[in-house]
GULUMGU-126837 format. One record per residue (C-alpha): residue in three letters; y, x, z. Coordinates in steps of 0.001 Angstrom, whole numbers, plus 500000, padded with zeros to 6 digits. Each point is the difference from the previous one (the first is absolute). Layout:
N
alaYXZ/...
//
This chain:
210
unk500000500000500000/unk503371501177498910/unk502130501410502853/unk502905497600501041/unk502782501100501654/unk501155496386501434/unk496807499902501812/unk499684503362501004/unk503517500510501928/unk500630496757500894/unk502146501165502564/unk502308500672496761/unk499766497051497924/unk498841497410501924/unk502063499382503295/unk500188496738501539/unk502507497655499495/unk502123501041503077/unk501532503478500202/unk498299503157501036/unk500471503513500157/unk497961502587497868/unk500649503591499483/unk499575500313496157/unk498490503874498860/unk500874501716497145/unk499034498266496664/unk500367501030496115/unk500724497257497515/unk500804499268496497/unk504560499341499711/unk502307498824497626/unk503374499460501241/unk502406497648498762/unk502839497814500657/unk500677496339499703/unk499015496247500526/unk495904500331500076/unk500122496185498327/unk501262500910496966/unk498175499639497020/unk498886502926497988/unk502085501914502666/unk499956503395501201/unk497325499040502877/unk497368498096498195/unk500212502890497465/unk499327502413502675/unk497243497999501264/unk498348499883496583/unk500650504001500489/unk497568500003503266/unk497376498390499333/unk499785501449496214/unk499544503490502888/unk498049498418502677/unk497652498371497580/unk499275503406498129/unk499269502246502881/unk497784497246501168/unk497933500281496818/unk500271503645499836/unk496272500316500586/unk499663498800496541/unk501456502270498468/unk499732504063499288/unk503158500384503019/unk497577500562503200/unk501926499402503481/unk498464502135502676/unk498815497449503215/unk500514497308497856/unk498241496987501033/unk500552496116498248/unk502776498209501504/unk502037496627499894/unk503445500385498867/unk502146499962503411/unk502706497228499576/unk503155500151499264/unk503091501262502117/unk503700500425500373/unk502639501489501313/unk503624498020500166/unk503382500681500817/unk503485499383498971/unk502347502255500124/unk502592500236503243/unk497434497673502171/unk496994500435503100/unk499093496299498493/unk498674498051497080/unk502562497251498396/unk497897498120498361/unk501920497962497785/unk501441503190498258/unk496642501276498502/unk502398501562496794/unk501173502685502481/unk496036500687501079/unk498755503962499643/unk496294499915500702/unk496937502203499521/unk497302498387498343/unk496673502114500833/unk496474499557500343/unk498087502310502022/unk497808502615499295/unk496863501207501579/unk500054503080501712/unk497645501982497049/unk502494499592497690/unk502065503288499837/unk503573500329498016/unk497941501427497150/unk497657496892499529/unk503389497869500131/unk501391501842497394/unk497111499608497956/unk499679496066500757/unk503787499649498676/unk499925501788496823/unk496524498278499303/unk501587496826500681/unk503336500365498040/unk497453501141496715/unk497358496772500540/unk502233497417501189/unk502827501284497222/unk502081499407503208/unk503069502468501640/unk498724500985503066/unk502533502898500829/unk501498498385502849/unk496839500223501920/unk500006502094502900/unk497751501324502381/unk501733499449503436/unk498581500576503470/unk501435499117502996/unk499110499250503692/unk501771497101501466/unk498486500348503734/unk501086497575502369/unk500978496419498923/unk499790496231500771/unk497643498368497761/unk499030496203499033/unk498280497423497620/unk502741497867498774/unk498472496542498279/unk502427498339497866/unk502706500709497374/unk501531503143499682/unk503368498763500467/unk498564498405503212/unk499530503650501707/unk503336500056501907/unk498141498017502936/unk497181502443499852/unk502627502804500118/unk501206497823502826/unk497150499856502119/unk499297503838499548/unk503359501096501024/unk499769497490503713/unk496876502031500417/unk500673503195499424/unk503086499399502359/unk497367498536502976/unk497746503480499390/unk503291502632500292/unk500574500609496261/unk502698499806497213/unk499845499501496327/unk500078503163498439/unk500699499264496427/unk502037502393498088/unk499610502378496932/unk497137501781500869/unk498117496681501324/unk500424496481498313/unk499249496510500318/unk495637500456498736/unk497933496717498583/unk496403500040498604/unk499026497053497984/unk496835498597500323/unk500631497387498099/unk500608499111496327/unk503054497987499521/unk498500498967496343/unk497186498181501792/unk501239499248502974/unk502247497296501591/unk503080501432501988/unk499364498367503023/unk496195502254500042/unk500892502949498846/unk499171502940502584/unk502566502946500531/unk499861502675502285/unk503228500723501542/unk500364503714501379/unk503532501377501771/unk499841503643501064/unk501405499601504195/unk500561503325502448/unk500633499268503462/unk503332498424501092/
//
């Protein structure tokens, strides 16, 4: 059976629905960075989405081919993720998505080295007949944070946001979004398929102690 990450480190992707408080280790994933309202169609961020997967979905079936991955072992594709801010705010205004920058990344099991990236994103670009030059292989540790599963519309995450920062405030921390450490979410749901009030999105602030 294929290796999934959702089930493996649960403690990562699938929190309850009332805040808690993980310490997050270092992790490599798949980037493109990009600016503007995520809704748009044909935009910048469903472009870069069509960027990861065209990645994640050929270093997954590297096996099949002549590029051989040292450790590799099969895997489902980890889901998707972002990182959000707007410039001169520690919050989220979400009714001015058109000022959004975000990281859209997938990530990447710990086998795959820089080199097998690189190889994954040129392959990609030739198949797929697709630009894949704003890929990036980013790594980053984001250590200690307040994490939960948010159920509803994206536009309804302000309460959840809510509810994490009374928490954190009962347990002796502070919100510790800046530049280095942004507003996270992991999608486990499709929006295509899925009614807004189901969708599932993991909510993840970084916090240091107040």
């Amino acid at each position: 059976m294929a290796f999934d990450f959702k089930k493996e480190y649960k403690e990562y992707y699938m929190p309850p629905k009332k805040p808690v408080i993980v310490d997050v280790p270092e992790m490599s994933y798949i980037a493109v960075r990009g600016k503007g309202d995520p809704n748009e169609e044909d935009g910048e961020y469903k472009q870069a989405v069509g960027v990861l997967y065209a990645v994640a979905y050929t270093l997954k079936m590297s096996y099949k081919t002549d590029h051989r991955i040292e450790g590799f072992f099969e895997y489902v594709v980890p889901p998707l993720e972002g990182l959000w801010k707007q410039d001169g705010s520690d919050s989220i205004d979400y009714s001015r998505k058109d000022v959004f920058q975000w990281v859209a990344m997938i990530r990447l099991p710990d086998f795959i080295t820089k080199a097998d990236f690189e190889w994954a994103v040129e392959t990609a670009a030739k198949k797929k007949k697709l630009d894949c030059s704003k890929a990036e292989y980013l790594t980053f540790k984001e250590e200690l944070c307040v994490q939960m599963m948010h159920i509803g519309s994206y536009d309804d995450e302000p309460a959840s946001v809510e509810m994490m920062n009374r928490f954190i405030a009962e347990q002796g921390y502070v919100n510790d979004i800046c530049e280095e450490r942004q507003h996270h979410e992991i999608y486990l749901s499709d929006p295509r398929k899925t009614e807004p009030a189901k969708l599932k999105t993991v909510i993840r602030h970084p916090i240091k102690k107040g």
